[in-house]
C-alpha positions in Angstrom: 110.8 213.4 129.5 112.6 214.6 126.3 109.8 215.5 124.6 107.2 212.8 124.5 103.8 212.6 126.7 101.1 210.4 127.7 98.4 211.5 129.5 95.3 209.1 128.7 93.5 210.0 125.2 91.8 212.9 123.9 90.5 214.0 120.6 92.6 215.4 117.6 89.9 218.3 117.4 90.5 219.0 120.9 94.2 219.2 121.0 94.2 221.7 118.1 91.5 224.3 118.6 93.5 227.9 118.8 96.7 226.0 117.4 96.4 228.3 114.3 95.4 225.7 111.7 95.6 226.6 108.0 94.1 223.8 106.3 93.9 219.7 107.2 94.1 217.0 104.9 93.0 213.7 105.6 90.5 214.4 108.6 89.8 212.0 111.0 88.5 213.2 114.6 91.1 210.2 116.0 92.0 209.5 119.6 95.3 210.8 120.2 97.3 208.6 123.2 100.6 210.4 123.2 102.2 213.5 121.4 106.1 213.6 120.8 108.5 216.3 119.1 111.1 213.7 118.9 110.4 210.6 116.5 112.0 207.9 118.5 109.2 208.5 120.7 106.7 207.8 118.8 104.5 205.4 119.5 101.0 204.0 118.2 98.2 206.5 117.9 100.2 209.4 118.6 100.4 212.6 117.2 103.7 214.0 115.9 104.3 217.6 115.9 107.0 217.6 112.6 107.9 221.6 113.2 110.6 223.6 111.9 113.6 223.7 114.3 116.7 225.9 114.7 118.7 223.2 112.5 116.1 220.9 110.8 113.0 220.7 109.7 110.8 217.7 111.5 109.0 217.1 108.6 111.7 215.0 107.6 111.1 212.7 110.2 107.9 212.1 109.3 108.3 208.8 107.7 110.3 207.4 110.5 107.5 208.6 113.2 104.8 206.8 110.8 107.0 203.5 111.1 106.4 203.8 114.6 102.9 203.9 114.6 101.8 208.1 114.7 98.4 208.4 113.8 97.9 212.1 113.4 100.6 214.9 112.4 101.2 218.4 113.0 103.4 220.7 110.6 104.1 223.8 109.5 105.2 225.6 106.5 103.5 226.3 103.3 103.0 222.6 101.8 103.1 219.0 103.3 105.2 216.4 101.3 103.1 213.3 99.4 104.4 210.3 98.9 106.5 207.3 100.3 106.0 207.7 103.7 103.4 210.2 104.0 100.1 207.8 104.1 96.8 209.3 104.6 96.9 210.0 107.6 95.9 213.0 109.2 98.2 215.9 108.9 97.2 219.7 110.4 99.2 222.3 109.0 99.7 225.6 111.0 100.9 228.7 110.5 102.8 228.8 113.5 104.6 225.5 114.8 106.3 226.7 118.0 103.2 228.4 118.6 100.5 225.1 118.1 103.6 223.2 119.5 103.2 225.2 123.3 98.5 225.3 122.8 98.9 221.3 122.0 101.2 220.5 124.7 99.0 222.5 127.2 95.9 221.0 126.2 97.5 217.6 126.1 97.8 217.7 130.0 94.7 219.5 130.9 96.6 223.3 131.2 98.2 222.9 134.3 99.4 226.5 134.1 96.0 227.5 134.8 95.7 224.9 138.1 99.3 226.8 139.5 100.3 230.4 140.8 103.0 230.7 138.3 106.0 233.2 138.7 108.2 233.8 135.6 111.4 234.9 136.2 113.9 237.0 133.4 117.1 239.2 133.3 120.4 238.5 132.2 121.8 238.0 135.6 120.2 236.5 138.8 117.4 234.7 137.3 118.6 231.7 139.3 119.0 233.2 142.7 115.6 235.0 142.2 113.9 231.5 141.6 115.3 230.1 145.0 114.6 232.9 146.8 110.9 232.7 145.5 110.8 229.1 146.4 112.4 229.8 149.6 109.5 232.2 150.3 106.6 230.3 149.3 107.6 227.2 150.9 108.3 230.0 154.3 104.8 230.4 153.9 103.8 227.3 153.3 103.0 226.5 150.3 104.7 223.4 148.2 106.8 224.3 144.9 108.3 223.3 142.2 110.7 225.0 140.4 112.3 225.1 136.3 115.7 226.9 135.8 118.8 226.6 135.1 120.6 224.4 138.0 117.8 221.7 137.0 114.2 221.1 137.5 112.4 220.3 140.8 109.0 218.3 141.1 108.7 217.4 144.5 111.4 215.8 145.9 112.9 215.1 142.6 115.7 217.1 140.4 115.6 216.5 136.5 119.4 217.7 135.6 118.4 220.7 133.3 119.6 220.7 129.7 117.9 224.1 128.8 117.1 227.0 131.7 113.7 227.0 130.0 112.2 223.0 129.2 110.6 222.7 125.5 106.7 223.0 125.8 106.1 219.2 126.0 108.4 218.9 128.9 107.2 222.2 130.2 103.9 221.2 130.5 104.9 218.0 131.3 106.3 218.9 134.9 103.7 221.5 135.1 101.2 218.5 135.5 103.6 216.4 137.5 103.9 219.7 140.0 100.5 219.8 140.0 99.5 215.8 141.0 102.4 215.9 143.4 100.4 218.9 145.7 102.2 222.2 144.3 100.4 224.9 144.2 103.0 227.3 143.0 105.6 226.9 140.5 109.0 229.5 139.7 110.8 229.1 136.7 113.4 231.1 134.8 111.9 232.3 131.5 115.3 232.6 129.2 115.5 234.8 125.8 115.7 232.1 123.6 112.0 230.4 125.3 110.4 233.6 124.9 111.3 233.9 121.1 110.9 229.9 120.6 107.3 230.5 122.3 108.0 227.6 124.9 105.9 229.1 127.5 103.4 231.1 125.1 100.3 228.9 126.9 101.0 230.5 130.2 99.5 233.3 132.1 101.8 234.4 134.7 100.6 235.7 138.2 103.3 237.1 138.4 106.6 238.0 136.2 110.0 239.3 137.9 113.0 241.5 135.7 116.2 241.2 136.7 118.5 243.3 134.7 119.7 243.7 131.3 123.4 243.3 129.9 125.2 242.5 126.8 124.7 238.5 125.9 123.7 236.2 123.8 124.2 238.2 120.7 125.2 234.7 118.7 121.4 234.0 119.0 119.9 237.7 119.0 120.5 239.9 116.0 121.2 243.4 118.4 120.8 244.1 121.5 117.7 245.8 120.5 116.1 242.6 119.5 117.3 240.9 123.0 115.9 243.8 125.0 112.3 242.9 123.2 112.9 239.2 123.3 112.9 239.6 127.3 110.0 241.9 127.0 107.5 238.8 125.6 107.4 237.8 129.5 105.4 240.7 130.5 102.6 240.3 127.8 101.7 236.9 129.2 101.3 238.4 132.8 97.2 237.9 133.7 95.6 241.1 133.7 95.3 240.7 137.9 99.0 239.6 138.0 101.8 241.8 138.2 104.9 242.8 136.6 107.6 242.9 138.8 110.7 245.2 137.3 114.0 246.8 138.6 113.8 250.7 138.6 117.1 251.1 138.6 117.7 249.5 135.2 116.9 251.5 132.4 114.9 248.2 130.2 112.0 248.6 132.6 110.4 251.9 131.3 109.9 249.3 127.8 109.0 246.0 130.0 106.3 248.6 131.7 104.4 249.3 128.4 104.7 245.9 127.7 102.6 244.6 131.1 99.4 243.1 130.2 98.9 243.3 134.5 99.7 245.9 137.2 103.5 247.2 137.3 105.6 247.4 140.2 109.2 248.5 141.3 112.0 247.8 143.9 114.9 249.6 144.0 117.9 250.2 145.9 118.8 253.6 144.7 115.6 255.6 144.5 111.8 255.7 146.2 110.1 252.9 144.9 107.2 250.8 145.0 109.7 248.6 147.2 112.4 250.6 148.6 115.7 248.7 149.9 118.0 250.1 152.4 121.0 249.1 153.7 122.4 248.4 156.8 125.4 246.1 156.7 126.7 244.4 154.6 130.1 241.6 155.0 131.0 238.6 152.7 128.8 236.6 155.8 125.7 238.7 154.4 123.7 241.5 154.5 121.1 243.2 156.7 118.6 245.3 154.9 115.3 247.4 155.6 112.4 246.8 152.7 110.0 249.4 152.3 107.1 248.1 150.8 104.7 251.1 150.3 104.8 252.1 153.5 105.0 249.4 155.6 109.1 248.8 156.6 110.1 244.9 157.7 113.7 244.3 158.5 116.0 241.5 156.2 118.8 239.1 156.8 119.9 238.2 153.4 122.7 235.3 154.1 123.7 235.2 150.3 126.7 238.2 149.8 126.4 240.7 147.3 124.6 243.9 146.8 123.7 242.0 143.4 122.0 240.0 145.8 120.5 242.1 147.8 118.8 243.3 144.3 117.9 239.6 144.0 116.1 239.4 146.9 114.5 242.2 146.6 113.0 241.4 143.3 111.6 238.2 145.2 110.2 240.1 147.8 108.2 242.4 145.5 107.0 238.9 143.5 105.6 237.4 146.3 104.3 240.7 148.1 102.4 241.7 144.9 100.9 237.9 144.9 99.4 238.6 149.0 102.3 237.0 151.0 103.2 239.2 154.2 106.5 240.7 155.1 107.3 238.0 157.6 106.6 235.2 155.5 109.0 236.6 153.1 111.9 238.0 155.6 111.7 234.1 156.6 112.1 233.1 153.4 114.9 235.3 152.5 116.9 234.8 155.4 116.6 230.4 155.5 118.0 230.2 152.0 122.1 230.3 152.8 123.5 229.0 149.6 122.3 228.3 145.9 124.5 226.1 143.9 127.0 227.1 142.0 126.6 231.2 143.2 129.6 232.1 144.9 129.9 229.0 146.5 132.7 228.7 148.8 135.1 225.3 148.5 136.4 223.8 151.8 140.0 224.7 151.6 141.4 223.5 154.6 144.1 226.5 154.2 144.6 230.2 155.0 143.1 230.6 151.3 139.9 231.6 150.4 138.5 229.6 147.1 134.9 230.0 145.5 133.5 229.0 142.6 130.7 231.3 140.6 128.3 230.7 137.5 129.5 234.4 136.3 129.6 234.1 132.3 128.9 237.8 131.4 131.5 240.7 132.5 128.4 242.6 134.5 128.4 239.1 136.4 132.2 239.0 136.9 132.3 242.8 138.3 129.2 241.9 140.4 131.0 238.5 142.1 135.2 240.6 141.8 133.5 243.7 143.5 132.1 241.7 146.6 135.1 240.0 146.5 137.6 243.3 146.2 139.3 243.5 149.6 137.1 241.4 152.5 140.4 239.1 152.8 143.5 241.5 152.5 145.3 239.3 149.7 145.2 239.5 146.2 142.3 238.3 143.9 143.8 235.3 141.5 140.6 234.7 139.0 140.6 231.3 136.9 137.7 231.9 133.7 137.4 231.3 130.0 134.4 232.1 127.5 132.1 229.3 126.6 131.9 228.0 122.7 129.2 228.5 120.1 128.4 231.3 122.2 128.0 235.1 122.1 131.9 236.2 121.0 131.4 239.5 121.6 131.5 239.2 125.1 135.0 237.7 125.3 137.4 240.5 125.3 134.8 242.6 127.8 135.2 240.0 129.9 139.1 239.9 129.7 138.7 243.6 130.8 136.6 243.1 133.7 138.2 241.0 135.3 141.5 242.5 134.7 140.2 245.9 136.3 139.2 243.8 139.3 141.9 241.0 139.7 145.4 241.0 140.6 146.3 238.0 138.6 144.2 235.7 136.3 144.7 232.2 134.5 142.5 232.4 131.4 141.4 228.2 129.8 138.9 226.5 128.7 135.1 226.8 129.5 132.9 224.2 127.4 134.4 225.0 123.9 131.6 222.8 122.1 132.8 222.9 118.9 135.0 225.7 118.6 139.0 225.3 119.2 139.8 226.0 122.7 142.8 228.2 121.7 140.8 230.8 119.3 138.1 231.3 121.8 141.4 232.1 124.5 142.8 234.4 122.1 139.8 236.5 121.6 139.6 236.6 125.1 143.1 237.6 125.5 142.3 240.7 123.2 140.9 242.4 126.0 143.7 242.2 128.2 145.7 245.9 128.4 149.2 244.3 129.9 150.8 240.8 129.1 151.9 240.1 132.6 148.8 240.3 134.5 147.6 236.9 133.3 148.8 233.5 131.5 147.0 231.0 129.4 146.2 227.3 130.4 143.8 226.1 128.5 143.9 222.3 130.7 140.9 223.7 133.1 141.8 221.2 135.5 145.5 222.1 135.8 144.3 226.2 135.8 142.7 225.5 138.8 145.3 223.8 140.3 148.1 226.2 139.7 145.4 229.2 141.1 145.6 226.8 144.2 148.8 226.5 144.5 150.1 230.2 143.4 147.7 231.6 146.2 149.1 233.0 149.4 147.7 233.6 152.6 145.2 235.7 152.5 144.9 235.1 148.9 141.3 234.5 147.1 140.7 232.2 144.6 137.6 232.7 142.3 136.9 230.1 139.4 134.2 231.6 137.3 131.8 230.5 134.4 130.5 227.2 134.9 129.5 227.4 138.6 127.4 224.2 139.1 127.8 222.7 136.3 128.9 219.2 136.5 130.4 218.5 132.9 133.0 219.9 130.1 131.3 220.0 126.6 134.1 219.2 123.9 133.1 218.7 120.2 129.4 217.7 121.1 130.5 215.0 124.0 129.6 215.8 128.0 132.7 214.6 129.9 132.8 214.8 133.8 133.5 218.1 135.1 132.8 220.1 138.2 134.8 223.2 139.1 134.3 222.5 143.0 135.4 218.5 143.0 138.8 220.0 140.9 139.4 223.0 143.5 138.8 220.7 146.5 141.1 217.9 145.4 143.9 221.1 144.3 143.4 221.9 148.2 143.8 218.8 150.0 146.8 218.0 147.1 148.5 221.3 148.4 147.8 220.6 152.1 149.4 216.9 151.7 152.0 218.6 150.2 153.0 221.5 152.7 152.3 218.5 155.6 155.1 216.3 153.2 157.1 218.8 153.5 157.2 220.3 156.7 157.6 216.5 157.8 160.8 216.9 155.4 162.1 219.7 157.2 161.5 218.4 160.4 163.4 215.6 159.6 166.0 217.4 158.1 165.9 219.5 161.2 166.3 217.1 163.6 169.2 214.7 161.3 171.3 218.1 161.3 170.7 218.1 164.8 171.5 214.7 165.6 174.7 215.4 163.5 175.4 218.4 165.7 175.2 216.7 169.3 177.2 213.6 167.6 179.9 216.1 166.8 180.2 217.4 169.6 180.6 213.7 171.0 183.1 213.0 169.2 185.3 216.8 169.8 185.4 215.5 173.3 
């Protein structure tokens, strides 16, 4: 969609009413027949919404989007440039662009938000897994779904490959609509930092909005971690004042996300009496078998994802779609038919006494979560294959290094998606954390880590390549080349199975030639 919609024709007036104008020049109550953020989408009669951006300002492509026919403009800032390439046309300016940016983009497509049960979903970790469970759920209770996060987004039957966790607001509302015609009557998406403070979902009024937890990250985009604990708190102000704010007890952020509700509040927790109480019963890498307690009123759980980080997840989910009138059983349904989300501890084929999985975790809370589940189930050694992504929050790089050195008997460190940084500075940051030189070694060719964690592995042994989980590409220096950690570990396994059959062929051979030789021998002594 990339940022450019048509959706019939409707008024200029009507597309900017509570977009926070400051003046207009030029007014013209024109029919709009498109809105686009992005130039090159312009086309005749639209209106093009020339807001500041991280990097540029899109009042510079103003002249280009007139070439291609816009009939109506939207910027913001204290002046509008005159001139060569500004005609007089008309041009709103607002005070706010991200802000008029989200109210035009629902307006343009009729507010879907308001035609959908929406569920908002934030956290550091698990926001993900949270969404599938949810959509697991609803559709357990049948209800049809779409779903926004990170993995990609799903209208219908279709997946849009996901370039942020959170779409802009014309692609937001976008696939809100499509959701919508296609029969949804719910939607889950995960609501990141970043499209909280960017106000990309600022036109929505959430029935329901699920915390996850909060760890150190992002702090390349957020100025402290004071200012990323708020930036998750935005969520809960756009919960309706019937909806409810689902938060985790057991994290210390939720006594600030529960002054910031605008709806009812509402706990689950693992460790203490809460609104949702979670016990325990077994748990194995296979799953985990759990009682919820939801204010009295216990139904058993049969969560097939491992993890008591998932076990969390699911609970979370529960409380979401309790709070919103589904029943227990609906939701133990839910819970237990969802086996496997992309990417989350996803186990490769190996085809040998090896154990190999392959994990999203990119924040050392995530690595201890995944290492800890991991920590003794197969009676080998842990061998973990991870780097740090690039343009990304550096602080996090030697805290990594340390967690997964405290958890792992061995670790290759490489490459992640470097962007534009060198691959080697971002390794040696991450080496920093390390407290002993000869618990890990460097190999910065992703690919050929892999491989050698394949092939160093002894029975027994597990195998855990973290930090990119479903991801299907390496980013290098602004280009998208094909990637995907589980083709890699899959071809390193059937590579070292060919290569044990090779050579146990070999010494059969050689086996049975020194054999020959021994029986001729003895021939020929007689």
């Amino acid at each position: 969609m990339q940022g450019e919609m048509t959706s019939g024709y409707k008024s200029l007036s009507d597309l900017i009413s509570g977009a926070g104008v400051r003046y207009v020049r030029n007014w013209s109550d024109i029919q709009v027949t498109g809105v686009a953020v992005d130039s090159r989408k312009v086309e005749k009669g639209f209106l093009f919404l020339a807001v500041q951006g991280e990097k540029t300002d899109g009042k510079a492509y103003v002249p280009d989007a007139v070439e291609r026919g816009a009939a109506a403009v939207v910027a913001d800032g204290e002046d509008f440039p005159r001139g060569p390439g500004f005609p007089d046309i008309p041009v709103v300016v607002v005070a706010d662009g991200r802000l008029a940016s989200s109210r035009i983009a629902s307006a343009w497509h009729g507010r879907p938000a308001d035609r959908l049960r929406m569920v908002g979903v934030t956290g550091t970790n698990g926001k993900t897994t949270i969404t599938y469970l949810l959509r697991s759920i609803f559709e357990a209770a049948g209800f049809k779904v779409g779903l926004l996060g990170t993995i990609g987004y799903f209208i219908g039957d279709r997946c849009i490959p996901s370039s942020n966790t959170t779409p802009g607001p014309l692609d937001l509302h976008a696939m809100l609509a499509a959701m919508k015609a296609g029969g949804a009557s719910h939607a889950v998406m995960e609501v990141s930092s970043h499209s909280l403070v960017q106000k990309r979902a600022l036109d929505i009024g959430f029935d329901a909005a699920v915390f996850s937890n909060l760890r150190s990250d992002h702090m390349d985009f957020h100025r402290n971690s004071w200012d990323y604990l708020k930036a998750k708190g935005l969520l809960f102000r756009s919960v309706k004042s019937d909806g409810t704010s689902v938060l985790n007890a057991d994290d210390w952020a939720s006594v600030v996300y529960a002054s910031d509700s605008s709806g009812r509040v509402e706990f689950y927790s693992r460790r203490q009496k809460a609104d949702l109480t979670v016990t325990v019963k077994s748990a194995s890498l296979s799953g985990t078998e759990a009682s919820f307690d939801w204010k009295g009123r216990p139904f058993q759980v049969s969560i097939a994802l491992p993890g008591m980080h998932n076990v969390e997840n699911a609970a979370a989910a529960a409380l979401a779609a309790l709070s919103m009138g589904l029943d227990g059983t609906s939701v133990a349904a839910g819970i237990a038919s969802l086996k496997l989300v992309p990417g989350r501890l996803e186990p490769v084929d190996t085809g040998l006494p090896i154990s190999v999985f392959v994990d999203y975790a990119h924040t050392e809370d995530a690595l201890r979560a995944v290492l800890d589940n991991l920590k003794g189930r197969f009676g080998g050694r842990i061998v973990t294959v991870f780097g740090c992504g690039g343009d990304r929050d550096r602080t996090k790089r030697p805290k990594m290094a340390a967690m997964v050195e405290k958890y792992s008997d061995f670790t290759i460190v490489t490459s992640d998606n470097p962007r534009t940084e060198d691959p080697m500075d971002i390794i040696g940051e991450i080496a920093a954390g390390f407290g002993t030189r000869e618990r890990y070694v460097i190999n910065p060719d992703r690919a050929a880590a892999i491989r050698s964690a394949v092939d160093m592995a002894e029975e027994g042994d597990v195998v855990l390549i973290a930090g990119k989980g479903h991801e299907t590409y390496q980013e290098i220096n602004g280009r998208r080349f094909p990637f995907d950690d589980r083709v890699i570990a899959s071809e390193a396994c059937r590579a070292r199975k060919s290569s044990t059959r090779r050579g146990r062929m070999l010494m059969d051979w050689i086996g049975m030639a020194e054999r020959h030789s021994g029986r001729a021998g003895a021939h020929a002594a007689s």
